[in-house]
N, C-alpha and C positions, 0 to 999 in steps of 0.2 A: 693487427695483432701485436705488432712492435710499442703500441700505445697504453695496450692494455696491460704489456708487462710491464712498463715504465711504473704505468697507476701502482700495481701490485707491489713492487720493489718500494715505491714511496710510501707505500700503508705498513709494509716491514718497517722500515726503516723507524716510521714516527712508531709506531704501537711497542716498538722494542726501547724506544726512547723513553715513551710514559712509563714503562714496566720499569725503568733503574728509578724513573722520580718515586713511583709509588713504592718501591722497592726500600731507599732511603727512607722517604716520612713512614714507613711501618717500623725502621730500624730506632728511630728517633720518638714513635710512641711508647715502644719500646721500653725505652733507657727512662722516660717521661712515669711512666707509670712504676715503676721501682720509688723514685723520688715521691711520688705520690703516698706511694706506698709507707716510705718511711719517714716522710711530715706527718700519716694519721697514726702511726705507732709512737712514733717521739710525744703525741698529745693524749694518747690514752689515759694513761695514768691519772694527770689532771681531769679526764672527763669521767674517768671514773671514782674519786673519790668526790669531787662537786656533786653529780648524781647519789653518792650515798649520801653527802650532807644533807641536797635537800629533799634525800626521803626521810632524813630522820629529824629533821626539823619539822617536815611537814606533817610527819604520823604524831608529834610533842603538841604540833599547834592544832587549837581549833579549825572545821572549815572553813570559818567566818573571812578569811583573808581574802582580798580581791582580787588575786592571781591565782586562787584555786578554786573560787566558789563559780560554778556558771549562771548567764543571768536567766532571769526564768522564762521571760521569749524574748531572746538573741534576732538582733535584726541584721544587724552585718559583719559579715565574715572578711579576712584580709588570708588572700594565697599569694604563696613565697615562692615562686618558679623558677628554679636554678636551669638555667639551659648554657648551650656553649658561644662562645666568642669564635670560632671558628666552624668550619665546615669540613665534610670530609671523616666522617666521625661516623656514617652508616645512618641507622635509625638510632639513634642517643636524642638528639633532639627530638623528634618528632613523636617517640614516645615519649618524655616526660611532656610533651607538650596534650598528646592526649587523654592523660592522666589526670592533669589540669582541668580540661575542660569537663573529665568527667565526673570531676567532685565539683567544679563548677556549678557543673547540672544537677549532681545530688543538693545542695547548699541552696541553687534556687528553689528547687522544689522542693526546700523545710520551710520556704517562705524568707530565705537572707536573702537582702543583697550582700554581692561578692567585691571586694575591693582586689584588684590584680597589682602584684609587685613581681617584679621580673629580674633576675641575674641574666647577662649575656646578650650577645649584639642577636647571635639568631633569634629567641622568644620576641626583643623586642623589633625586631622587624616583622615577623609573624602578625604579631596584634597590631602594627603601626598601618602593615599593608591592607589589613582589614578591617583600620579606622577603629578599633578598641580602646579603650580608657587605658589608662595606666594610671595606678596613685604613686609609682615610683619606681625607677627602674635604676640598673647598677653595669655598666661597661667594661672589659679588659681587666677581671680579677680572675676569671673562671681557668686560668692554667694555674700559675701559681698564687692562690689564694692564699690572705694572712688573715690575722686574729685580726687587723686594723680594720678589713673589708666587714669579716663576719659583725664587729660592732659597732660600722657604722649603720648594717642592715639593720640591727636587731636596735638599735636607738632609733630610730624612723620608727619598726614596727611596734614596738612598747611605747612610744608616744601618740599612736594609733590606739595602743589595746586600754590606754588607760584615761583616753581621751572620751567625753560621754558621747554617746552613738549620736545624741541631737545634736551633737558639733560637730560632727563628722571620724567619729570614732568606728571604733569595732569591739565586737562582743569575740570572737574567736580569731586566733592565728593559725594556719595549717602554711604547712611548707611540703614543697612538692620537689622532691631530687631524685637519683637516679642511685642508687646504694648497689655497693661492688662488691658480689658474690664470689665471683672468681674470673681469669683473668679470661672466660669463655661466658660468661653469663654477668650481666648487668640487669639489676629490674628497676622501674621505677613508681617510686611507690609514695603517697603522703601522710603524714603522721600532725596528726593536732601537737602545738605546743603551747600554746592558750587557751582556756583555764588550763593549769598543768593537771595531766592524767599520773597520778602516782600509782605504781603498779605493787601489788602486792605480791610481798617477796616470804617466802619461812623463813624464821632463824636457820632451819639446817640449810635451807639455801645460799643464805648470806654469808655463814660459818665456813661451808664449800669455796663459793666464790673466792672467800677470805684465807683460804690458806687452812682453815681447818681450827682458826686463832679465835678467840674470843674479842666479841662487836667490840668497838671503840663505845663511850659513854660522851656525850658533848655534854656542857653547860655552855648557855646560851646568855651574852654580854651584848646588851642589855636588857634582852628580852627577845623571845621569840620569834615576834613580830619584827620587830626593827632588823633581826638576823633575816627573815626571809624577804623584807624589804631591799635589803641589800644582798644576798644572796640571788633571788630569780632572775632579775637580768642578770645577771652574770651566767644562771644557767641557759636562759633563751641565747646569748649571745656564742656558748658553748655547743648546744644544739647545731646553729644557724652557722658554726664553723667546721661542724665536723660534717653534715652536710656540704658544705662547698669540697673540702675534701675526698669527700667518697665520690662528688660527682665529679672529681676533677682527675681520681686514677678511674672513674668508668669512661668517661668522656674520653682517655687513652688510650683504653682496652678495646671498648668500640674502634678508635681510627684506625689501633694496631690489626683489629678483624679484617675492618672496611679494605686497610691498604693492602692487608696480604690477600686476602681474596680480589680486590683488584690487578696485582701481580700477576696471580696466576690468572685468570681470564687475559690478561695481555699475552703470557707465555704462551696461552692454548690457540688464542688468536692469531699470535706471529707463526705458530705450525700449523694452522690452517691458512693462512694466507701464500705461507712458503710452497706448498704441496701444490696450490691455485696459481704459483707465480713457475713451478715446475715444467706444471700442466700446460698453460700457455707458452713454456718455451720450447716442451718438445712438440705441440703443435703448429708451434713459430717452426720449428728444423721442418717438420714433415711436410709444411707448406714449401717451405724452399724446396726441398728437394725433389716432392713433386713437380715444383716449377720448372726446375733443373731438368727431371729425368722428361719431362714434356719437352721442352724444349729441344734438349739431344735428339729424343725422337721427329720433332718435327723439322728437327737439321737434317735428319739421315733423311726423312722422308722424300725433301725435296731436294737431295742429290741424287736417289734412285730414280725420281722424275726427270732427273734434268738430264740425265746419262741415256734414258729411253728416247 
């Protein structure tokens, strides 16, 4: 019995251990995802007016351009799978990871092949341990991501998207990240950004948006074209960093879940284990003292023997 409490005292002792680790890195995803939070608000601005420039470049120009026209049978697609450099983060990985594969599956079965490009040490281990291709993958940006990471990704994939598919191009880009609802919900979701989808907006919509002020007017130096020549990587490269962003305060929000629900299962576990290491010490006393109160009797017994 005396072995069994020893074990129990030792299962306290470590699970009350992991409970202050898990404790900390919940306090530290924490503080992570504020920071998160306010690298994607300091780049708003910029991403929202590049986005209206080039809707209004794009609604001025013909669709004739090659960053907005799709080709008429698309043979291969390129996906952008933002996952984590880290572990510990709950299901963050493993759903964008199954996300992936299930536009994967949609994209083979329109008849594309898929070209995989990867952010993050988990995805690329994922596809590495399972012998997958990769046309290009990206290591150690996914906490604090910069504009440097998002375009060095996005000049790989625009030299992909503009490269002809018989030389090993791609006809579509989609990127697959995890975008942050709130600081209890994450989803992950993919969005095409090659050919670009411009979305139709109303005036009264844009006017809203806008404060209630009347649209800006652009004239376009030197022309249209050469504006969205120069413009759309810049906007893919803006995409491809405000995703690194949102998956970088999801990728926190998740760890900060994962670690406070691991906390508390430690907490609940060290008061179950406590009540179990109780239990065997008042049945540790009741053994002794059984022993005890036997033994006394079988003292008196055998001086009433020995007196007869």
């Amino acid at each position: 019995m005396g072995a069994e409490l020893r074990v129990l005292r030792r299962r306290i002792r470590s699970v009350k251990s992991m409970a202050k680790i898990t404790r900390a890195m919940e306090l530290i995803a924490a503080t992570r995802i504020t920071k998160a939070q306010q690298r994607a608000a300091a780049a708003g601005p910029y991403s929202r007016e590049i986005t209206r420039a080039v809707s209004a470049v794009a609604g001025y120009q013909s669709t004739d351009h090659p960053l907005l026209t799709e080709a008429e049978r698309p043979t291969r697609a390129a996906v952008l799978l933002i996952t984590s450099d880290k572990g510990l983060a709950g299901a963050y990985t493993s759903n964008a990871i199954k996300e992936a594969e299930s536009l994967t599956e949609l994209l083979r079965s329109e008849g594309k092949e898929v070209l995989t490009y990867i952010v993050g040490i988990k995805g690329i281990t994922y596809y590495t341990f399972r012998e997958r291709p990769l046309a290009g993958s990206w290591e150690r940006i996914t906490e604090v991501p910069s504009y440097a990471d998002a375009k060095e990704i996005g000049d790989a994939l625009m030299a992909a998207f503009t490269t002809p598919t018989e030389e090993g191009g791609v006809d579509e880009i989609h990127i697959v990240s995890t975008e942050f609802v709130s600081m209890l919900s994450q989803r992950a979701a993919a969005h095409r950004v090659l050919p670009l989808e411009v979305e139709e907006v109303s005036e009264q919509e844009l006017r809203q948006a806008h404060g209630g002020q009347a649209l800006p007017l652009y004239e376009f130096e030197p022309s249209a074209e050469a504006v969205l020549d120069s413009l759309l990587p810049r906007y893919v490269n803006n995409r491809i960093y405000f995703a690194l962003l949102e998956s970088a305060a999801s990728q926190q929000a998740s760890r900060r879940a994962a670690m406070k629900a691991a906390t508390d299962n430690a907490q609940e576990l060290a008061k179950v284990l406590a009540r179990q290491a109780n239990a065997a010490r008042q049945a540790e006393i009741t053994q002794e003292i059984s022993e005890i109160v036997g033994g006394a009797n079988a003292l008196a017994d055998a001086q009433v023997g020995s007196e007869n």
